[in-house]
C-alpha positions as CSV (number, residue, x, y, z in Angstrom):
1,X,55.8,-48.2,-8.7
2,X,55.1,-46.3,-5.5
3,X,56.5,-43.0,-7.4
4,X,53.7,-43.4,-10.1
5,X,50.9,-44.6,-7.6
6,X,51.6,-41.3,-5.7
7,X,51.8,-39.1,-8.5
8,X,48.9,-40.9,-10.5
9,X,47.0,-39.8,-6.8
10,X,48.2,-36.5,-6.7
11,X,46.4,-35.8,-10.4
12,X,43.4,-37.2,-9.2
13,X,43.1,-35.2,-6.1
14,X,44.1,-32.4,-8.3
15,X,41.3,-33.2,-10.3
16,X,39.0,-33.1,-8.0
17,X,39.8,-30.4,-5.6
18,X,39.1,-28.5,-9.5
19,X,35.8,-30.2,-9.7
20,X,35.0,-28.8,-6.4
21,X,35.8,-25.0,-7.1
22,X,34.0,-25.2,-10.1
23,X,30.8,-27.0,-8.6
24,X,31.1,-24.2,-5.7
25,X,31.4,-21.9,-7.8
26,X,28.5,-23.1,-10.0
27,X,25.9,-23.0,-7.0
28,X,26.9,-19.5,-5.7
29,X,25.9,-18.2,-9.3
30,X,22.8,-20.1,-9.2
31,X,21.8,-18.7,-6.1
32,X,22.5,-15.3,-7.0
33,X,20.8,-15.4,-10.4
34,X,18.1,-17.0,-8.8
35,X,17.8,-13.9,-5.9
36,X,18.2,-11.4,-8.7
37,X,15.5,-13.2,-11.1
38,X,13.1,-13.5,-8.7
39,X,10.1,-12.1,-9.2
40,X,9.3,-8.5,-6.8
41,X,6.2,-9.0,-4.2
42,X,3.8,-6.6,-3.8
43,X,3.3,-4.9,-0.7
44,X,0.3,-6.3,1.5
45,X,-1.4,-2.9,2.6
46,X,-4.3,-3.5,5.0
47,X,-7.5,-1.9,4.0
48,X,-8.8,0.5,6.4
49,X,-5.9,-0.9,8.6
50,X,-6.8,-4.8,9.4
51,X,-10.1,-4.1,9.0
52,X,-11.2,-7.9,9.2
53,X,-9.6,-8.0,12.6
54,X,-10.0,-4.3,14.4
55,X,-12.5,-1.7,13.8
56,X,-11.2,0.2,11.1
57,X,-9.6,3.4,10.7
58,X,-8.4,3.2,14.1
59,X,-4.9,3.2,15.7
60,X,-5.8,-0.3,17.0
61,X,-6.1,-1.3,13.5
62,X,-3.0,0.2,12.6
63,X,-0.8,-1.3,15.2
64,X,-2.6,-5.2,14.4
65,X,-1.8,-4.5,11.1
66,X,1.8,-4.4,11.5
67,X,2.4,-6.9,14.8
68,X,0.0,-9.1,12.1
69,X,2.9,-9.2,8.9
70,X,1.1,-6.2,6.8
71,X,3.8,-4.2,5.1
72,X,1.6,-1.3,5.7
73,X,-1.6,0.0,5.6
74,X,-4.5,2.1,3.6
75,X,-6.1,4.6,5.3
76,X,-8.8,7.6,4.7
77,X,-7.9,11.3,5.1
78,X,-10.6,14.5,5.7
79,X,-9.8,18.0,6.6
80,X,-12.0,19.3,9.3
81,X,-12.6,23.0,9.7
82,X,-10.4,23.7,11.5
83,X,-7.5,22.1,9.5
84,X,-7.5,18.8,11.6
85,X,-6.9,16.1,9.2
86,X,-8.9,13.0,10.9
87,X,-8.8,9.6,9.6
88,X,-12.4,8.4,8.7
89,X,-13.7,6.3,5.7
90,X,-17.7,8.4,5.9
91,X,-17.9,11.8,5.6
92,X,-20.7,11.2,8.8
93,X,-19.6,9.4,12.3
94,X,-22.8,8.3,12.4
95,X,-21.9,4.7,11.5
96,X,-18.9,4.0,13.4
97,X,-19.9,6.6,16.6
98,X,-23.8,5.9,16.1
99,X,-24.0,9.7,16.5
100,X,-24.7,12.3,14.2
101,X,-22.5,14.7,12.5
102,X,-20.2,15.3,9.8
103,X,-16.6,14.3,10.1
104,X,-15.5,18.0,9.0
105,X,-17.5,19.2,12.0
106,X,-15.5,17.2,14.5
107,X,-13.6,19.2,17.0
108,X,-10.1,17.5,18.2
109,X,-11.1,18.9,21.7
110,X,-14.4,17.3,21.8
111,X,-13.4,14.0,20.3
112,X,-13.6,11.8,23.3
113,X,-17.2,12.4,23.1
114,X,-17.5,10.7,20.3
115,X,-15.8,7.4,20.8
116,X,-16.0,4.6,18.3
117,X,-18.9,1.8,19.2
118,X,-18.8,-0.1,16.4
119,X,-16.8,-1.8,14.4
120,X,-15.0,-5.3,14.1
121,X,-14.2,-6.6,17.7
122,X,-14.7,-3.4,18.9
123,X,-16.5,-5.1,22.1
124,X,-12.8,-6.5,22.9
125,X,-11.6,-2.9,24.1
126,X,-12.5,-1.1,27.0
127,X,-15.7,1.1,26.2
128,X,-14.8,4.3,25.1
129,X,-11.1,3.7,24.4
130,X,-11.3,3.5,20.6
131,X,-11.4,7.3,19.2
132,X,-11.2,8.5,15.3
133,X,-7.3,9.3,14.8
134,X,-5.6,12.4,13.3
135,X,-2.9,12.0,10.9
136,X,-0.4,12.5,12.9
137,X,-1.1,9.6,15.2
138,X,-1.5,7.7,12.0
139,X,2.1,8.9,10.7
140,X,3.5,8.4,14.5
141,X,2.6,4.8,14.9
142,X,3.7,3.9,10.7
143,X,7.1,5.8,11.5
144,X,7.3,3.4,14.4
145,X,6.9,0.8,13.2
146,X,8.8,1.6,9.8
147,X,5.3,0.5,7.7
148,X,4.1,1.5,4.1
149,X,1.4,4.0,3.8
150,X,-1.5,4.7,1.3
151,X,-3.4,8.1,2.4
152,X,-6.5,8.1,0.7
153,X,-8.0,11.4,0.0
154,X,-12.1,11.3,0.2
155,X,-14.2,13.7,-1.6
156,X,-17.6,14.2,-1.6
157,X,-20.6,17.3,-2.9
158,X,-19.3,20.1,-0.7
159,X,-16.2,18.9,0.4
160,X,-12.8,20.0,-0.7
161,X,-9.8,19.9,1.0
162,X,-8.1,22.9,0.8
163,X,-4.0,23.8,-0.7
164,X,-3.2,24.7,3.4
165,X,-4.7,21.0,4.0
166,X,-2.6,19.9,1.0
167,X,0.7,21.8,2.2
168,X,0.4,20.3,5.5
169,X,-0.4,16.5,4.9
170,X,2.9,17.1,2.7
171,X,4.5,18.8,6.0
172,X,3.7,15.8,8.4
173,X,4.9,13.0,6.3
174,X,8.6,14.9,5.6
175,X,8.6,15.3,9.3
176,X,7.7,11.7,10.4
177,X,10.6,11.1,7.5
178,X,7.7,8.8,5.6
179,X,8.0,9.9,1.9
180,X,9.5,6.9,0.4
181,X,6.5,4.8,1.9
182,X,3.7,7.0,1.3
183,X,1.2,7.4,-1.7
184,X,-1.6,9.4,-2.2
185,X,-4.4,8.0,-3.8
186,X,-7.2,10.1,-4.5
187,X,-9.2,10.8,-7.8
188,X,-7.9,13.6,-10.0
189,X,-9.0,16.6,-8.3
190,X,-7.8,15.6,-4.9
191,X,-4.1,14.2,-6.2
192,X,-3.4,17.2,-8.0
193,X,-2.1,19.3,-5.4
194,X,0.5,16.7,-4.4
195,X,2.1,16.0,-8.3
196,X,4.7,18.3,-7.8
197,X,4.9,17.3,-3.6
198,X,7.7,15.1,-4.2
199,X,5.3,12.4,-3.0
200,X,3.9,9.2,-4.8
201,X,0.3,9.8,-6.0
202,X,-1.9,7.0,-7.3
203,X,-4.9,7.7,-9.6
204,X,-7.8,5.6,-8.7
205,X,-8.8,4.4,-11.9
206,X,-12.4,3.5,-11.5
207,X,-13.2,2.4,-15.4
208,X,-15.5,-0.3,-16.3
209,X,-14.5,0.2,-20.4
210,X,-11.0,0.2,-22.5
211,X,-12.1,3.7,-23.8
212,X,-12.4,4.9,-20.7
213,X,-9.5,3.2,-18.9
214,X,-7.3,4.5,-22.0
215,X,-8.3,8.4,-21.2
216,X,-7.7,7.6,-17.9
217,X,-4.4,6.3,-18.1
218,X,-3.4,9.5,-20.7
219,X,-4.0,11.7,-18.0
220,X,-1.7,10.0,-16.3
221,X,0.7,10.3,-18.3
222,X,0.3,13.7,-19.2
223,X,0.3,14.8,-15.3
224,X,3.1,13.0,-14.7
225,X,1.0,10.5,-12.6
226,X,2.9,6.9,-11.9
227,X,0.8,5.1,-10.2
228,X,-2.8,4.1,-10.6
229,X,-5.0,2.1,-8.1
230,X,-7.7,-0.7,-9.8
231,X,-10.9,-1.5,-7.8
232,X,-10.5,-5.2,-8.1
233,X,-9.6,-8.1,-10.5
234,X,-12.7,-7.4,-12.7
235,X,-10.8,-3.8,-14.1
236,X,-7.6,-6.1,-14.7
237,X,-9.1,-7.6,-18.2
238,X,-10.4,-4.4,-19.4
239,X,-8.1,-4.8,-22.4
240,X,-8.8,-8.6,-22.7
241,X,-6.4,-10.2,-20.3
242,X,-4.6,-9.7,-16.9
243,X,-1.4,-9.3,-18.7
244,X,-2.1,-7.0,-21.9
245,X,-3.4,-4.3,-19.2
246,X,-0.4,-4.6,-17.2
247,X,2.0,-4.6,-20.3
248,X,-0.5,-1.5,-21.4
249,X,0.6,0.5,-18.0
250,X,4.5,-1.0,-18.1
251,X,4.5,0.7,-21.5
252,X,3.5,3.8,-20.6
253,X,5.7,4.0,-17.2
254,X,3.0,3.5,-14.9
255,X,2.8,1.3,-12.1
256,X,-0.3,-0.2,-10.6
257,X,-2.0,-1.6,-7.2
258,X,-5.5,-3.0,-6.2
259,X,-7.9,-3.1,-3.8
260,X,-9.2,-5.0,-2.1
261,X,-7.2,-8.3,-2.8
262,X,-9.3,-11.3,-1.5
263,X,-7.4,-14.1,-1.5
264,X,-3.5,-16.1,-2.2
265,X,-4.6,-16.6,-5.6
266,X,-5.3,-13.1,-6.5
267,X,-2.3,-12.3,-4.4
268,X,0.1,-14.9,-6.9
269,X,-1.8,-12.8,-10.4
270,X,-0.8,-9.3,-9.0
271,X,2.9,-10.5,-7.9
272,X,2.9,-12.2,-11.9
273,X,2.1,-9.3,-13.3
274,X,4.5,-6.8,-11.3
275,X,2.2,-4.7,-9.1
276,X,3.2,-2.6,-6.3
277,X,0.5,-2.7,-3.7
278,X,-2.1,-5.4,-2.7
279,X,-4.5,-4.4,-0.6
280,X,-7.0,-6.6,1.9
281,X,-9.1,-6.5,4.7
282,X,-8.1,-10.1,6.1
283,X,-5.5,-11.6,3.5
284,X,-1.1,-11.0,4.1
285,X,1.4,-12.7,2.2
């Protein structure tokens, strides 16, 4: 009796030391198919830096930004005469400066006299701290802090940066080591120069029609162009839904961010349908 209690025990122990491994076993799988299905984030890139919090386009901006959760930030990029690339969203510092001038005018050695008065919260920093940033400041602080980068390329009637301007922006992000987490995003003219850079380059696609958007997207792909930037949810149902324009792009190899991204909601469309960037002034995931 005792020999067949005990070895009626030892099955059952048997049994479920088995039940154990396989339960084990079970949830392991589960968690890794559920860490390798899960769906890929986009990166939160603060507009202008965080432009809801900082004045923008400032290293103060930059650093919030990233001490805030931001993966990284946007940014705007002009060539001054001298081959200075500043960071400035107007091709005037008349709003941000309340002087006058243009921004290609502005001389590195005579930027303290043109310090940054407004701007978000700008009355928080001691008066005249706040200057309009090179490049390189912008690429030493990113590097720093290890942070994503859009460099967006203005243009305007009489402007054009130049191939030196276009060789060295490519120069100062290989030397802060920042290719991998830098695009430029420009129009076509200004993103040309940097197709064959080895950089990413996004397209802002600025389309309000399919036809349009279409011919947009075929130069794209015909320039070997990646990446396109949409100004806002509106341009997302171009082709009659959210998801037939991002199953349009996926088709054609072509990956896609958007400015400015206002809100969770808008945040949860863009992670459903795959993008790469989300930009905002105020909003991180």
């Amino acid at each position: 009796m005792n020999n067949l209690f005990l070895k009626k025990l030892s099955n059952i122990i048997v049994v479920l030391i088995v039940i154990s491994v396989l339960a084990s076993g079970a949830c392991f799988t589960g968690a890794v198919q559920g860490k390798a299905g899960a769906q890929k984030k986009p990166l939160t890139m603060a507009h202008r830096g965080y432009s809801g919090k900082y004045p923008e386009n400032t290293l103060q901006a930059f650093k919030g930004a990233m001490k805030n959760g931001f993966d990284g930030i946007e940014c705007d990029v002009w060539e001054n005469k001298a081959g200075v690339m500043f960071v400035h969203h107007d091709s005037t510092i008349k709003r941000m400066t309340g002087k006058n001038g243009y921004i290609w005018d502005l001389k590195l050695s005579k930027r303290e006299k043109y310090p940054i008065i407004n701007g978000t919260n700008i009355k928080k920093f001691k008066k005249n701290s706040v200057l309009i940033p090179t490049l390189t400041e912008t690429l030493e602080v990113m590097s720093k802090y290890k942070g994503y980068l859009i460099l967006h390329l203005k243009s305007t009637e009489g402007y054009k940066m130049t191939s030196k301007g276009v060789k060295k922006i490519v120069r100062f992000i290989n030397r802060y080591k920042m290719k991998k987490r830098t695009i430029i995003m420009s129009g076509k003219q200004a993103i040309s120069g940097f197709i064959k850079s080895g950089v990413k380059v996004a397209l802002i696609v600025m389309s309000k029609d399919e036809k349009a958007f279409k011919k947009e997207i075929k130069w794209c792909k015909n320039n070997g162009v990646k990446m396109i930037c949409a100004p806002g949810m509106k341009q997302l149902k171009l082709l009659g839904s959210e998801k037939k324009y991002a199953n349009y792009l996926k088709k054609r190899g072509i990956k896609f961010g958007m400015y400015t991204t206002p809100n969770h909601n808008a945040y949860k469309t863009l992670t459903k349908l795959g993008a790469e960037f989300a930009m905002s002034n105020t909003y991180v995931a």
